[in-house]
C-alpha positions as CSV (number, residue, x, y, z in Angstrom):
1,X,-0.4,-23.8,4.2
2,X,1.0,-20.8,4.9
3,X,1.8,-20.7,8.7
4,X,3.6,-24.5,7.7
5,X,5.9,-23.0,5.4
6,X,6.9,-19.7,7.3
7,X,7.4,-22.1,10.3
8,X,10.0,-24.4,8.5
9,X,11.6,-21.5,6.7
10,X,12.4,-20.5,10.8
11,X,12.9,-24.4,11.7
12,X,15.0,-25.4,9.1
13,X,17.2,-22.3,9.7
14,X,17.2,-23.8,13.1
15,X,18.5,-27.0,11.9
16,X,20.8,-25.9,10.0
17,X,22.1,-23.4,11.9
18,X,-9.4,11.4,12.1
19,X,-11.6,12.0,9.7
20,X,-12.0,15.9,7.8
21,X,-12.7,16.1,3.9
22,X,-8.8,17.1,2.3
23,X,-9.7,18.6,-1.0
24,X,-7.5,18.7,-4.0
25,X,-9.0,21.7,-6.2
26,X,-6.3,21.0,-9.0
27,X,-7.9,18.2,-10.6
28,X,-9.7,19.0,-13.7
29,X,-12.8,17.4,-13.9
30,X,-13.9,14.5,-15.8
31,X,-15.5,15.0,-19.4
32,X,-19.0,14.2,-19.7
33,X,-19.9,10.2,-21.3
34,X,-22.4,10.4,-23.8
35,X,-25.2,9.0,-22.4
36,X,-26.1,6.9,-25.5
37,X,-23.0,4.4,-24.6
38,X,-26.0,1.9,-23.9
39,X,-25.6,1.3,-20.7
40,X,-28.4,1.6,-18.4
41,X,-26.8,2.6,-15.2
42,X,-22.9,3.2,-13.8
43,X,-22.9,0.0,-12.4
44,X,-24.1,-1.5,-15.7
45,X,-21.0,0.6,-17.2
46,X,-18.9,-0.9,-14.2
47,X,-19.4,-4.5,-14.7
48,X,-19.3,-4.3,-18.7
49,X,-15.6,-2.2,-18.5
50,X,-14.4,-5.4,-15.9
51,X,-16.2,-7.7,-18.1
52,X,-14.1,-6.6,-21.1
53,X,-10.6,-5.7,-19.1
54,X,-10.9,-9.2,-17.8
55,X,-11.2,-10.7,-21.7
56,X,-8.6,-8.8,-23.0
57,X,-10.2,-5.6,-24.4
58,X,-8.9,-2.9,-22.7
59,X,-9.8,-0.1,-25.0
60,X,-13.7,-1.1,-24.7
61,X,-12.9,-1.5,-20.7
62,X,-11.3,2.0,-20.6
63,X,-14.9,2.8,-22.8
64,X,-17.1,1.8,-20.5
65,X,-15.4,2.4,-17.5
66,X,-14.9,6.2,-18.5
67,X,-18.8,6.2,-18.8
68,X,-19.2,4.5,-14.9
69,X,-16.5,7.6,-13.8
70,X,-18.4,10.4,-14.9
71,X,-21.5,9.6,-13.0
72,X,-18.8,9.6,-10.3
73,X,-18.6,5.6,-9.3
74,X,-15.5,5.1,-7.5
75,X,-14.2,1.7,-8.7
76,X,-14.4,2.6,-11.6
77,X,-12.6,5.9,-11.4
78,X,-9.9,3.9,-9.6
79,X,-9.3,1.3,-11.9
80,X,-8.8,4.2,-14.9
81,X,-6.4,5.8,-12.5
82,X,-4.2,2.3,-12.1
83,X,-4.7,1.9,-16.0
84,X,-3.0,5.3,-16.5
85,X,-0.7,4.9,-14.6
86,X,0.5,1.8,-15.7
87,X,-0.2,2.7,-19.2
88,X,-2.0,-1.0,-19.3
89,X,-4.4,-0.7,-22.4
90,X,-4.1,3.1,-22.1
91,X,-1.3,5.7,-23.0
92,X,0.5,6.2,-19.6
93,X,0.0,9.7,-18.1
94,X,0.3,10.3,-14.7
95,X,-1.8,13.3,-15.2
96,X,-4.7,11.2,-15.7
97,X,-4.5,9.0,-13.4
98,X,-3.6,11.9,-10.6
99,X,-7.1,13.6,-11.6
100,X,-8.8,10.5,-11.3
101,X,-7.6,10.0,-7.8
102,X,-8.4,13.2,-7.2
103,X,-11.8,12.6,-8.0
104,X,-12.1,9.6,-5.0
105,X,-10.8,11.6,-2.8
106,X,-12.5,14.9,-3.6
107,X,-15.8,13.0,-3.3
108,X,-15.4,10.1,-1.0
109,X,-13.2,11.3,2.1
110,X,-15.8,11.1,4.7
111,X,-16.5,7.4,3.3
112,X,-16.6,5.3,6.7
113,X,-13.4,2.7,7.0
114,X,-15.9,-0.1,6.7
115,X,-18.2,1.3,3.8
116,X,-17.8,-0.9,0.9
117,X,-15.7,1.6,-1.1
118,X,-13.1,2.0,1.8
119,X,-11.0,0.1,0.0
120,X,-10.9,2.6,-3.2
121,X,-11.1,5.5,-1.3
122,X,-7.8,4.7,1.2
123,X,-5.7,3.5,-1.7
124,X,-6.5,6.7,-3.4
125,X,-5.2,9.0,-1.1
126,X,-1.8,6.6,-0.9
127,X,-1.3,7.0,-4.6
128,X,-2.2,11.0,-4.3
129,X,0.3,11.1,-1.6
130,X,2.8,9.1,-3.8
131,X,2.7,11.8,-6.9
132,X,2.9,14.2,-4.1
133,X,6.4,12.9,-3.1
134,X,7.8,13.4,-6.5
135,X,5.5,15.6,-8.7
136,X,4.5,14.6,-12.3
137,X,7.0,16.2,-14.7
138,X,5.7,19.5,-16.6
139,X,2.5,19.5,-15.1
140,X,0.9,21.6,-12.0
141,X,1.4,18.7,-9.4
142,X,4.7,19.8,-8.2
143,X,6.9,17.6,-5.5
144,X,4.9,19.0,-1.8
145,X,6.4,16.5,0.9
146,X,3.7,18.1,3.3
147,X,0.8,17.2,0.7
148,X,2.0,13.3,1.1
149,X,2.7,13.5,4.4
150,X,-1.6,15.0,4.5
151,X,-2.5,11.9,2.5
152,X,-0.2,9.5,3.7
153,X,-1.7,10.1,7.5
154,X,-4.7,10.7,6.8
155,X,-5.7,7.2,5.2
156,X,-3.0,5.8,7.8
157,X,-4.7,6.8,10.7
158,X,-8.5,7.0,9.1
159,X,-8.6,4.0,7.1
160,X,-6.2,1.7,8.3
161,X,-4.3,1.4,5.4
162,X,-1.1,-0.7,5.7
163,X,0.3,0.8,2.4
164,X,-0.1,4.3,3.8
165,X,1.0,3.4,7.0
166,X,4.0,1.3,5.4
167,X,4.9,5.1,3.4
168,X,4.1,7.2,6.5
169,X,6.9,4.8,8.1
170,X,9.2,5.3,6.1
171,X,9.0,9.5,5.7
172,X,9.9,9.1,9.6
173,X,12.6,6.8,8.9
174,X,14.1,9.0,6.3
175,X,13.2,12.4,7.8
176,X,11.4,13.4,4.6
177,X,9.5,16.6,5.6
178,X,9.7,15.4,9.4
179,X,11.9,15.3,12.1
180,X,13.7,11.8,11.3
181,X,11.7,9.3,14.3
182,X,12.7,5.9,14.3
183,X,10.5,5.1,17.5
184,X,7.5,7.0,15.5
185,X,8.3,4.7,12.3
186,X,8.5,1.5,14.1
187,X,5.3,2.4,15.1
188,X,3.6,2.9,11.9
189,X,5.6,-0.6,10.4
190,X,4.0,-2.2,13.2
191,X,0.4,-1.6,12.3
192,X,1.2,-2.2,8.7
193,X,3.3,-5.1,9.2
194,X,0.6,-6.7,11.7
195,X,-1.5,-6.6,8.6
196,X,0.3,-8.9,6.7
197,X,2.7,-6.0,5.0
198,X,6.0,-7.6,4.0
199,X,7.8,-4.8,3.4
200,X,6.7,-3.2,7.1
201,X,7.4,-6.2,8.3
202,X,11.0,-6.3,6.7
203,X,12.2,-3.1,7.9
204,X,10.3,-3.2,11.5
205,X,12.0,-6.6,11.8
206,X,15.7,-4.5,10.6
207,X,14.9,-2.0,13.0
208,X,14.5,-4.4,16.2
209,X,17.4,-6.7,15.3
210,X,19.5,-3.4,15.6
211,X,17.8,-1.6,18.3
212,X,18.0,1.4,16.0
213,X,15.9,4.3,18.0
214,X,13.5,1.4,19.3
215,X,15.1,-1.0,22.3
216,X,16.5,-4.5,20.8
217,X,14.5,-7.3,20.4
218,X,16.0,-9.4,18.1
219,X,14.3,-12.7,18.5
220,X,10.7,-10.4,17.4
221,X,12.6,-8.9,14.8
222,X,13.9,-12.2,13.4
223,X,10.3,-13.4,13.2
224,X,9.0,-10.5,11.4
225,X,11.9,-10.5,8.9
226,X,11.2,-14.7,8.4
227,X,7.6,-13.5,7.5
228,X,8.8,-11.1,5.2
229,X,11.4,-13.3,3.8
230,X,8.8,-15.9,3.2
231,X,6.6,-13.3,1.6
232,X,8.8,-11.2,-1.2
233,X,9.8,-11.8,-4.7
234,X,13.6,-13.2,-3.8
235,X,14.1,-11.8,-7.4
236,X,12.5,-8.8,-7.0
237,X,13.7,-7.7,-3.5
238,X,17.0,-9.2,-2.9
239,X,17.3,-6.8,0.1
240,X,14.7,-8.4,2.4
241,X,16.3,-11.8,1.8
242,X,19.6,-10.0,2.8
243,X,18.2,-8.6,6.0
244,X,16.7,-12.0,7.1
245,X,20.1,-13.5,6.4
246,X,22.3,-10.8,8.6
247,X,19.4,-11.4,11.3
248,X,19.9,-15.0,11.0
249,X,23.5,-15.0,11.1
250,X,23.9,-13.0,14.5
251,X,21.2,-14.4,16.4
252,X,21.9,-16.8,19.0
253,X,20.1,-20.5,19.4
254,X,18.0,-19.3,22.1
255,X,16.9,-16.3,20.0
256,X,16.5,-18.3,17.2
257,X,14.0,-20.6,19.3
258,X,12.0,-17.7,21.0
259,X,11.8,-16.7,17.1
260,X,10.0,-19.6,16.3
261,X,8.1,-19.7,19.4
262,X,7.1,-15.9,18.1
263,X,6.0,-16.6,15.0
264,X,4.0,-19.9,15.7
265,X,1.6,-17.8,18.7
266,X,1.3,-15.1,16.0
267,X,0.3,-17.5,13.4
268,X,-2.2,-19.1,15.9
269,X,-3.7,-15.7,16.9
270,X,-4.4,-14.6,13.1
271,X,-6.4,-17.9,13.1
């Protein structure tokens, strides 16, 4: 269903016209649960906090959950860090949620990228790399560009991870605590965008349209753009749209055509 409708978005266009431990010794560590919360293991604790989360009762999720995290179960310390940082069910404090990341990565960083709790343990170090780009107001983490750059490469390179390869991108796009590479970032969109990353795809697509640091392809870079176009919230990210559009609009008919051609072998390949 899919590969139809990002094929006639393109057709109808047509028509119409390494793998160390990183420690992170600031987090404080996690309270003990008492261990009369009546559950008779973490993973008891676990399934009861998703249970509850999933019916609507996120203070009795954020309860049992809490027990699963201090006997250090890493789903469970993941999904209190997203509810703190969201504030959903929870007060927001990026604090919290910074230490509970922490804890992942503190205890998990030689996971294996095809453990079961890869997953976790690579979106951790994303998130600790994103507080690491700004800082949390009046706290200890302070703004370290080379501490996100650490994370951001680490579960990039180690874990696959399109979202950290997707921010990794983008400091060498912007020259954020690197030299400013747009061959390097093209790179990095590429892995992410191959795994289905809209936004990589969006901006690796931008950057072959224009030839900017990488040599112009802009039938490729129309195709990734359509699959990014067809992918984002039109609402939400009016600029993707905008860069499909100005791609549309100076493309030839051949290009257009290759385009397609593109995007229906790269369809058939993911099959």
């Amino acid at each position: 269903m899919r590969t139809s409708r990002l094929i006639a978005a393109l057709a109808v266009g047509l028509v119409a016209a390494a793998a160390p431990a990183i420690a992170l010794d600031t987090a404080t560590p996690l309270r003990p649960a008492a261990p009369s919360a009546g559950f008779g293991s973490a993973r008891d604790a676990l399934r009861a906090g998703m249970r509850e989360y999933n019916a609507g009762d996120k203070i009795g999720a954020a309860r049992a959950l809490e027990y699963a995290a201090t006997q250090g179960d890493a789903l469970a310390l993941w999904k209190l860090g997203r509810m703190y940082a969201n504030g959903d069910g929870v007060p927001h404090d990026d604090l919290k949620a910074f230490e509970y990341f922490s804890k992942i990565a503190d205890e998990n960083a030689d996971e294996t990228p095809d453990a079961p709790n890869a997953g976790v343990v690579s979106s951790a170090f994303v998130a600790l790399g994103t507080y690491f780009l700004q800082g949390i107001k009046n706290t200890y983490v302070t703004p370290n560009i080379g501490r996100a750059h650490e994370m951001f490469h680490y579960a990039a390179s180690y874990f696959g991870d399109s979202n950290a390869q997707y921010n990794l991108a983008r400091l060498y796009l912007d020259g954020t605590g690197v030299p400013q590479d747009a061959r390097q970032a093209a790179r990095w969109f590429k892995l992410a965008a191959e795994k289905g990353h809209y936004q990589a795809q969006a901006l690796l697509g931008h950057l072959l349209v224009n030839g900017e640091g990488v040599p112009r392809q802009r039938a490729l870079g129309l195709m990734w753009l359509t699959m990014a176009r067809d992918a984002a919230d039109p609402a939400k990210e009016q600029w993707i749209s905008s860069l499909y559009e100005q791609a549309f609009g100076s493309a030839n008919e051949r290009e257009r055509q290759v385009a397609l051609a593109n995007l229906e072998e790269f369809m058939r390949r993911r099959r």
